[in-house]
Chimera marker file (.cmm) of the C-alpha trace (Angstrom):
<marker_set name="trace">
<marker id="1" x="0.000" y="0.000" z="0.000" r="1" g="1" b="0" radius="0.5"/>
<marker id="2" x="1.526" y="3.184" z="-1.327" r="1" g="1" b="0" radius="0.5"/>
<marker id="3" x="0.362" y="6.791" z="-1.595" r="1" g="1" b="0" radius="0.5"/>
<marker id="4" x="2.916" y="9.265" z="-3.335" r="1" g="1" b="0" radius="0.5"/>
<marker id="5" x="1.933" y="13.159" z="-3.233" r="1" g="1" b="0" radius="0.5"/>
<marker id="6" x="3.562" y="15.623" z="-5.133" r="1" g="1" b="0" radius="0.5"/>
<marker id="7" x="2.620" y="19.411" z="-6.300" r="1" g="1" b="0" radius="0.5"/>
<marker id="8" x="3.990" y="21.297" z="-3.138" r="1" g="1" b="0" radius="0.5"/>
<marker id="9" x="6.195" y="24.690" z="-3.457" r="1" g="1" b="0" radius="0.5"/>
<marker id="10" x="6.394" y="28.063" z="-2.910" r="1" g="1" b="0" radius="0.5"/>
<marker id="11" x="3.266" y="30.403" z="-3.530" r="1" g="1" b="0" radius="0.5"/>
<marker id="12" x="2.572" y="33.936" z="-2.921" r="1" g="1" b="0" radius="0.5"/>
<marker id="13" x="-0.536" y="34.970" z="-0.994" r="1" g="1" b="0" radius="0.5"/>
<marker id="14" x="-3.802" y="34.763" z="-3.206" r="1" g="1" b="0" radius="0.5"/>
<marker id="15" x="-1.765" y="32.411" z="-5.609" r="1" g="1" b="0" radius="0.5"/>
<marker id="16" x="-2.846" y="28.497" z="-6.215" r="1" g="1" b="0" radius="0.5"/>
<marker id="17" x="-1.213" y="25.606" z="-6.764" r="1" g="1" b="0" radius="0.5"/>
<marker id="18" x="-2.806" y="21.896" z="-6.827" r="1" g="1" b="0" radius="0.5"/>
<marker id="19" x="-1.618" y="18.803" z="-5.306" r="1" g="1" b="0" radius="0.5"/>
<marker id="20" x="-1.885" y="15.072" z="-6.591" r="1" g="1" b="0" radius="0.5"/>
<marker id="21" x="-1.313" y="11.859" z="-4.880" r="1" g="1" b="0" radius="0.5"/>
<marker id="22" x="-1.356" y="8.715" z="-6.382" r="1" g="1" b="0" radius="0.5"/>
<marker id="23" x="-2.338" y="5.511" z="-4.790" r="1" g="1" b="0" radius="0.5"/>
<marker id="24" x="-1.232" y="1.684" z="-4.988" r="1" g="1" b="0" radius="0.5"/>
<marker id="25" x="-1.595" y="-1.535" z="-3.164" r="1" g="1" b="0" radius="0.5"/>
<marker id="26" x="-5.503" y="-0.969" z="-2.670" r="1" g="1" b="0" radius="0.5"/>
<marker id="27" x="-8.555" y="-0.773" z="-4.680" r="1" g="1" b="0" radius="0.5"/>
<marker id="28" x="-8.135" y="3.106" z="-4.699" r="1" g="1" b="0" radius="0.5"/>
<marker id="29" x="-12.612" y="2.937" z="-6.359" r="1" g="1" b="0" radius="0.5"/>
<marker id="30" x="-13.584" y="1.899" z="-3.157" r="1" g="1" b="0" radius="0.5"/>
<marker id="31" x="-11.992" y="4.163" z="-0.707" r="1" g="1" b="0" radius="0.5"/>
<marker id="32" x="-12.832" y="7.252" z="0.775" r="1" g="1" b="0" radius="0.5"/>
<marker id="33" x="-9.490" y="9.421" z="0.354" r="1" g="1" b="0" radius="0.5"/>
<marker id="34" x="-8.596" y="12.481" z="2.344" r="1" g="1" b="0" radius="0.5"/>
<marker id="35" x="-6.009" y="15.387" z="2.566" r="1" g="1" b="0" radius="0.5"/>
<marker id="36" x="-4.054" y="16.320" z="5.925" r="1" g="1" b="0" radius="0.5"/>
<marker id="37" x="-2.299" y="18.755" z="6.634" r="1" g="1" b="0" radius="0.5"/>
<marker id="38" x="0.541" y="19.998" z="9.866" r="1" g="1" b="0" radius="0.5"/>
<marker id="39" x="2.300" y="23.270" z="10.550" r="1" g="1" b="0" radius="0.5"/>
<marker id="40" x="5.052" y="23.147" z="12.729" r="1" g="1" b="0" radius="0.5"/>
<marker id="41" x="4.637" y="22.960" z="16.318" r="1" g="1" b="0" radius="0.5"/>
<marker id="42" x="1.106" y="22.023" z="15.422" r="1" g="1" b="0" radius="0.5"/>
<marker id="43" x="-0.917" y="18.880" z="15.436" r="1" g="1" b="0" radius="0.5"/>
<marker id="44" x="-2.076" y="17.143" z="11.782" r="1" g="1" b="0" radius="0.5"/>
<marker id="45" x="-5.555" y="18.420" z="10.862" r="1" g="1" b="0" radius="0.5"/>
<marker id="46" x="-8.046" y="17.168" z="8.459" r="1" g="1" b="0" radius="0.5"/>
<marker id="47" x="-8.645" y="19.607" z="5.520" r="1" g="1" b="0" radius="0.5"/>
<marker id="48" x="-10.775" y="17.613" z="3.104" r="1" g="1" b="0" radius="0.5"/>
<marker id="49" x="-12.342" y="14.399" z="1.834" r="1" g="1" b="0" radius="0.5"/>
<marker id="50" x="-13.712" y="13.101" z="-0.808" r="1" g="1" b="0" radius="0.5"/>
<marker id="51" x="-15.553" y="9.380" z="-0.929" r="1" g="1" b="0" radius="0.5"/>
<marker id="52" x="-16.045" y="6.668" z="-3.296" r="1" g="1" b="0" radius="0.5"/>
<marker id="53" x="-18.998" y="8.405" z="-5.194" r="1" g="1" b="0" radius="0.5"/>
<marker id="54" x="-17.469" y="11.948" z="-5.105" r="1" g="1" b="0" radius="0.5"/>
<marker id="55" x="-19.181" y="13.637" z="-2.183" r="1" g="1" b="0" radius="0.5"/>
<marker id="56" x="-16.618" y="15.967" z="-0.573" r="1" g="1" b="0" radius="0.5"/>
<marker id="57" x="-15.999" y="17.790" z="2.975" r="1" g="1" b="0" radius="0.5"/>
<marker id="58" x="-14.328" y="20.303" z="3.898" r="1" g="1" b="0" radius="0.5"/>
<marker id="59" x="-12.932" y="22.204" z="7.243" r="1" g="1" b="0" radius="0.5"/>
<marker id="60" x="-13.954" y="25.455" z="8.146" r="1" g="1" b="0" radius="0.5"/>
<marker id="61" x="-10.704" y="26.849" z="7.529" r="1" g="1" b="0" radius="0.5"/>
<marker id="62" x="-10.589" y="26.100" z="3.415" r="1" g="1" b="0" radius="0.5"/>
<marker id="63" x="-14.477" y="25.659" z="2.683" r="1" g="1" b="0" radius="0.5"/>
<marker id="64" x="-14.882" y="28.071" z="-0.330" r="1" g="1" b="0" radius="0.5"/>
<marker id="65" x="-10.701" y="28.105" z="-1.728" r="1" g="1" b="0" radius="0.5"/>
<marker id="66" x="-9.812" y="23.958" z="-1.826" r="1" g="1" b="0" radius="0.5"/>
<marker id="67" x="-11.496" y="21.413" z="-3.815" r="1" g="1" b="0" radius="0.5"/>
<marker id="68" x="-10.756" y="17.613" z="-3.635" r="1" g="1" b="0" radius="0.5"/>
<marker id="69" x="-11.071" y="15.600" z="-6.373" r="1" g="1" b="0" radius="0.5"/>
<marker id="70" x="-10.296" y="12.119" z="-7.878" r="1" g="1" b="0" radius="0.5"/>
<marker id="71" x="-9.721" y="10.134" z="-10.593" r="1" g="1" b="0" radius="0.5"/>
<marker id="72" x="-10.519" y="6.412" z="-10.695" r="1" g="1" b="0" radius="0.5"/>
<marker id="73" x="-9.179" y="5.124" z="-13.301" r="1" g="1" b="0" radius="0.5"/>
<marker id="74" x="-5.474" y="6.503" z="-12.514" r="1" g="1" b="0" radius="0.5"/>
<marker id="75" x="-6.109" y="6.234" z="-9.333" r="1" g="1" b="0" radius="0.5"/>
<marker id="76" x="-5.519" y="9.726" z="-8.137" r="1" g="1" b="0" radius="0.5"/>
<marker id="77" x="-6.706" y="12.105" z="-5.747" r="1" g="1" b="0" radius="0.5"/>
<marker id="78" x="-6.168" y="16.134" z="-6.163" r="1" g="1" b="0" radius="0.5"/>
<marker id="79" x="-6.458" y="18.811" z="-3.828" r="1" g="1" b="0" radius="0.5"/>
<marker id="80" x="-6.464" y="22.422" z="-5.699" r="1" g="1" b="0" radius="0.5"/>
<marker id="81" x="-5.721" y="25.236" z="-3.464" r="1" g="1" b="0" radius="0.5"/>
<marker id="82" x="-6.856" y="28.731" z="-4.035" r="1" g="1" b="0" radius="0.5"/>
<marker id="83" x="-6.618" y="31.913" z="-3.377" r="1" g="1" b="0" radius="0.5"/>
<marker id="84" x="-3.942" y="30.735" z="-0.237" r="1" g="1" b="0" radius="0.5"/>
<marker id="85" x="-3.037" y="32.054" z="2.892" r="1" g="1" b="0" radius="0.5"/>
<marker id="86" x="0.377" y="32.436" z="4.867" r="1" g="1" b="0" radius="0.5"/>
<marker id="87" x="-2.019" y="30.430" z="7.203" r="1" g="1" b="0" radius="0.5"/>
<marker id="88" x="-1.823" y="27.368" z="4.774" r="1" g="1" b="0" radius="0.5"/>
<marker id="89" x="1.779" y="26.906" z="5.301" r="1" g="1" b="0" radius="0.5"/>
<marker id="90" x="2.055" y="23.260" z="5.866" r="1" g="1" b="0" radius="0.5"/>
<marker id="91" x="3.378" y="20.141" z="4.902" r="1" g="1" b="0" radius="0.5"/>
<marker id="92" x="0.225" y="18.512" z="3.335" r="1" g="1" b="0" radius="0.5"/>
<marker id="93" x="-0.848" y="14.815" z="3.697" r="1" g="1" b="0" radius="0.5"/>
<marker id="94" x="-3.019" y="12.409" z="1.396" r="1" g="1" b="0" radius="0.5"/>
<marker id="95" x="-4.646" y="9.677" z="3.674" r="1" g="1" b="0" radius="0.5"/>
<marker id="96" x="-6.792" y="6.412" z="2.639" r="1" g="1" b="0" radius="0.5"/>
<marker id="97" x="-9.411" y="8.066" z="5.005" r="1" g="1" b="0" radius="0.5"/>
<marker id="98" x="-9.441" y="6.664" z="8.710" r="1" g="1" b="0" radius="0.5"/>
<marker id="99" x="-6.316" y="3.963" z="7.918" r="1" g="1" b="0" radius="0.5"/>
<marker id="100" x="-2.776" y="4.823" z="8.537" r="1" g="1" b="0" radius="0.5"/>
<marker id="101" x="-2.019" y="4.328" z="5.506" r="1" g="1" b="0" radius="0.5"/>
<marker id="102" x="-0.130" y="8.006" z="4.846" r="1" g="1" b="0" radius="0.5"/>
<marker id="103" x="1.620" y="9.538" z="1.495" r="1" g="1" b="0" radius="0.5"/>
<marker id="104" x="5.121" y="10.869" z="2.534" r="1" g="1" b="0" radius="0.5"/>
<marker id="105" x="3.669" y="14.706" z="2.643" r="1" g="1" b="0" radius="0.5"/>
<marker id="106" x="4.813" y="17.760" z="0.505" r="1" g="1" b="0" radius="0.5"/>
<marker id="107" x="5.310" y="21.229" z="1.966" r="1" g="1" b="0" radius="0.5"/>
<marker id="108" x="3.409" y="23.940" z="0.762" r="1" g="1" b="0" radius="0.5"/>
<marker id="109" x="4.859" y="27.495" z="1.695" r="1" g="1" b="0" radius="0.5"/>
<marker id="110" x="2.414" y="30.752" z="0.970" r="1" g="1" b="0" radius="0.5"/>
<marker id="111" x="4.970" y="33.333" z="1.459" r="1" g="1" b="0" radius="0.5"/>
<marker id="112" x="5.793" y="36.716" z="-0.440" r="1" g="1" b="0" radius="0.5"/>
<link id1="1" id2="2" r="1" g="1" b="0" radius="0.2"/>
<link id1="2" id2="3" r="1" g="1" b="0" radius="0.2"/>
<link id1="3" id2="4" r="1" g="1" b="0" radius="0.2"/>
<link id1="4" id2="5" r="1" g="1" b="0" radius="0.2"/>
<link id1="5" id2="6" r="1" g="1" b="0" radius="0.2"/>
<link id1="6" id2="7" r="1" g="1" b="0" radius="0.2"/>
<link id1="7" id2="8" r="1" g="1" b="0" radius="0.2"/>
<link id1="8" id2="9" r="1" g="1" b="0" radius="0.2"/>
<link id1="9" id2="10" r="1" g="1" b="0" radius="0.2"/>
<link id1="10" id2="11" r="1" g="1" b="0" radius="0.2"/>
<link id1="11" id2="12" r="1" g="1" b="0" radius="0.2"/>
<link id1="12" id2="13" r="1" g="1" b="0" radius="0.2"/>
<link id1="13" id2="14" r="1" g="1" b="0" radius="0.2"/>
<link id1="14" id2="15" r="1" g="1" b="0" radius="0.2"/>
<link id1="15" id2="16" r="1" g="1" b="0" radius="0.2"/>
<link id1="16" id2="17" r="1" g="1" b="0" radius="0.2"/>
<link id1="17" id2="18" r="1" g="1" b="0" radius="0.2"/>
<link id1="18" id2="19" r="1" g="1" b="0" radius="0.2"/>
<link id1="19" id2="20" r="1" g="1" b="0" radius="0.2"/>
<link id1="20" id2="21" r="1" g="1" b="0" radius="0.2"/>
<link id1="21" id2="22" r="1" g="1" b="0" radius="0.2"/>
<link id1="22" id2="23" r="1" g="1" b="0" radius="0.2"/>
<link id1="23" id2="24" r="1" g="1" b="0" radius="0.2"/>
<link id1="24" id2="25" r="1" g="1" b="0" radius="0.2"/>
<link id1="25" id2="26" r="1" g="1" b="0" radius="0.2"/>
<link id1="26" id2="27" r="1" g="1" b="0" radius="0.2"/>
<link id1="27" id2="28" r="1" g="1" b="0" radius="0.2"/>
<link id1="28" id2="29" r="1" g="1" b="0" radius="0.2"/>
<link id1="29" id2="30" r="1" g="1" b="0" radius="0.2"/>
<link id1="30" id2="31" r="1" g="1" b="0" radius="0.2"/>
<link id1="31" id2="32" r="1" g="1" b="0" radius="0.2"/>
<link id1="32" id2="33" r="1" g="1" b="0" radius="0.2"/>
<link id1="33" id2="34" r="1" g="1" b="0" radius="0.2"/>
<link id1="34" id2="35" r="1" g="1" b="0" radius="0.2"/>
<link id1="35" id2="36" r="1" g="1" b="0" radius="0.2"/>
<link id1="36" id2="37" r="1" g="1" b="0" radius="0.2"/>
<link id1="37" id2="38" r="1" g="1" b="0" radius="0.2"/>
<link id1="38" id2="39" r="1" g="1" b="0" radius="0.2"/>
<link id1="39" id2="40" r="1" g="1" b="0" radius="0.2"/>
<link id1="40" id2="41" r="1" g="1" b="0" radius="0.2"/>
<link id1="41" id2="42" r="1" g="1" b="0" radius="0.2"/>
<link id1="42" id2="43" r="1" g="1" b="0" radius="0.2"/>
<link id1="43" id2="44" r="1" g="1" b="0" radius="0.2"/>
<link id1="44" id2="45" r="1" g="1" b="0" radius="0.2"/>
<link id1="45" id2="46" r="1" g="1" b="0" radius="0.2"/>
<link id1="46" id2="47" r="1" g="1" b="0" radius="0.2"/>
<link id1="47" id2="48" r="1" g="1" b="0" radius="0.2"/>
<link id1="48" id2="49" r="1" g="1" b="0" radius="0.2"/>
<link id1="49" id2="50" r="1" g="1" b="0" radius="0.2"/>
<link id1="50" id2="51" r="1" g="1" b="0" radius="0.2"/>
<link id1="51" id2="52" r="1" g="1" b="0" radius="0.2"/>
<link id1="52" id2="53" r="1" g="1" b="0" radius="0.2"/>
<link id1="53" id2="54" r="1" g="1" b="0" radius="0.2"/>
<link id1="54" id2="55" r="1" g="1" b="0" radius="0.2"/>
<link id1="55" id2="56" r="1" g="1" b="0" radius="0.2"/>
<link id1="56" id2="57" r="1" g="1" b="0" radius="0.2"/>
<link id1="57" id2="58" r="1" g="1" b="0" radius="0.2"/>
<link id1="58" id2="59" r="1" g="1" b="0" radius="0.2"/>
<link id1="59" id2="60" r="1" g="1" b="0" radius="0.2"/>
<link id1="60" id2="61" r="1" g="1" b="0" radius="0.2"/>
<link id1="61" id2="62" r="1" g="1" b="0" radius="0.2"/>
<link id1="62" id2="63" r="1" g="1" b="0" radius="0.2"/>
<link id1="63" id2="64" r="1" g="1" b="0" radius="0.2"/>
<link id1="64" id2="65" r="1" g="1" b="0" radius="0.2"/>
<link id1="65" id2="66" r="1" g="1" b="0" radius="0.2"/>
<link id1="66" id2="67" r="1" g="1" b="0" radius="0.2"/>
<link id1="67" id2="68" r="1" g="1" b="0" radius="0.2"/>
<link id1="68" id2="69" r="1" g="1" b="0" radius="0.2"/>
<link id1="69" id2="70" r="1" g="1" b="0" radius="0.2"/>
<link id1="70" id2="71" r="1" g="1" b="0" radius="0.2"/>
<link id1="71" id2="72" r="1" g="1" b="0" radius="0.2"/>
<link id1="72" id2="73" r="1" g="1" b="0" radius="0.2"/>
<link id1="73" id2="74" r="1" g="1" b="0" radius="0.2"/>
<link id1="74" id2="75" r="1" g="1" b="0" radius="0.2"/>
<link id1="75" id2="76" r="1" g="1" b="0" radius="0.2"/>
<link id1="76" id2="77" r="1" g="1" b="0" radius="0.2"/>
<link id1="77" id2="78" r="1" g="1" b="0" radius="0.2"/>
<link id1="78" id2="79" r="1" g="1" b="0" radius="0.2"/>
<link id1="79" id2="80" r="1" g="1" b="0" radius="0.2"/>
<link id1="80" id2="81" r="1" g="1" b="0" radius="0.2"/>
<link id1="81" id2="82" r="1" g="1" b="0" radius="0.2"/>
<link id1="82" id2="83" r="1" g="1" b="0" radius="0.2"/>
<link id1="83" id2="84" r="1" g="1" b="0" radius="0.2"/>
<link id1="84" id2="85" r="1" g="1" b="0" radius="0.2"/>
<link id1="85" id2="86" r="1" g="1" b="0" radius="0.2"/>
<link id1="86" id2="87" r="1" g="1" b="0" radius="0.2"/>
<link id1="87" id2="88" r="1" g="1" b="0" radius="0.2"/>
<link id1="88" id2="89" r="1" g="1" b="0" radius="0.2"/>
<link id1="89" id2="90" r="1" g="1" b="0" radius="0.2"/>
<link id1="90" id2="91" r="1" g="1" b="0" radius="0.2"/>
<link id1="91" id2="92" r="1" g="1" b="0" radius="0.2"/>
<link id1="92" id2="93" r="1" g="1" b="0" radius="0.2"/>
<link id1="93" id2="94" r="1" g="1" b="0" radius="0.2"/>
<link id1="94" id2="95" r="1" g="1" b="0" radius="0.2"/>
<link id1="95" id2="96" r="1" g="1" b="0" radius="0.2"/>
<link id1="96" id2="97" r="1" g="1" b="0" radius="0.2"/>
<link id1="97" id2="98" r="1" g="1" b="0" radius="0.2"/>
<link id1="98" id2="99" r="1" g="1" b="0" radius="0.2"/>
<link id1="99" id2="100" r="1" g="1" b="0" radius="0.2"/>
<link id1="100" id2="101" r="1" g="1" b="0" radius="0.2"/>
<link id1="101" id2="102" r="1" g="1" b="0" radius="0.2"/>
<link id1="102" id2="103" r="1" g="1" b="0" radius="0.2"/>
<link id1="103" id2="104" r="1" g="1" b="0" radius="0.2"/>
<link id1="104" id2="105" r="1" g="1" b="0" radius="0.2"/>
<link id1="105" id2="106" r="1" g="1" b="0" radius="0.2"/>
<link id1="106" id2="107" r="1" g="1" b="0" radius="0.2"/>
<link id1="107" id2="108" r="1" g="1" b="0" radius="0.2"/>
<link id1="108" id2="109" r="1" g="1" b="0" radius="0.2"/>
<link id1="109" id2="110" r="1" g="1" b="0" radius="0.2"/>
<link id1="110" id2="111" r="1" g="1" b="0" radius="0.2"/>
<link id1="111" id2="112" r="1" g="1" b="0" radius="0.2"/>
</marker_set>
């Protein structure tokens, strides 16, 4: 079971950027998948998820700038940031939702 997420970097404020993760080792259809995210010196928090059939959620914090979304049949799961905050800096996480099955993470820094 593998989950590899890439698309991190170096934004300004108000700028975008979108995040993939690709899964393995599971049948990715069937899973509800999820994005974390941690700031230093603070605990991982749940930002979004997305289930099987496409219903998302989303924390308080991003409802309105994030979307989550998936693909299937390359069994991939995106989350596309906008309009980001210095308060998004974070080193972001894709989760098979409620395992611990975790992706290795990829920073995202909103910074002028």
């Amino acid at each position: 079971v593998q989950l590899q997420a890439s698309g991190g970097g170096l934004v300004q404020p108000g700028g975008s950027v979108r995040l993939s993760c690709t899964a393995s080792g599971f049948i990715f259809r069937l899973n509800t998948m999820a994005w974390f995210r941690q700031a230093p010196g603070n605990q991982r928090e749940l930002v979004a998820t997305i289930t099987s059939g496409g219903v998302t959620n989303f924390s308080n914090s991003v409802q309105g700038r994030f979307a989550i979304s998936r693909d299937n049949v390359k069994n991939k799961v995106y989350l596309q940031m906008n309009s980001l905050q210095p308060g998004d800096t974070a080193v972001y996480y894709c989760n098979r939702y409620r395992t611990q099955t975790w992706g290795q993470g990829t920073q995202v820094t909103v910074s002028s």
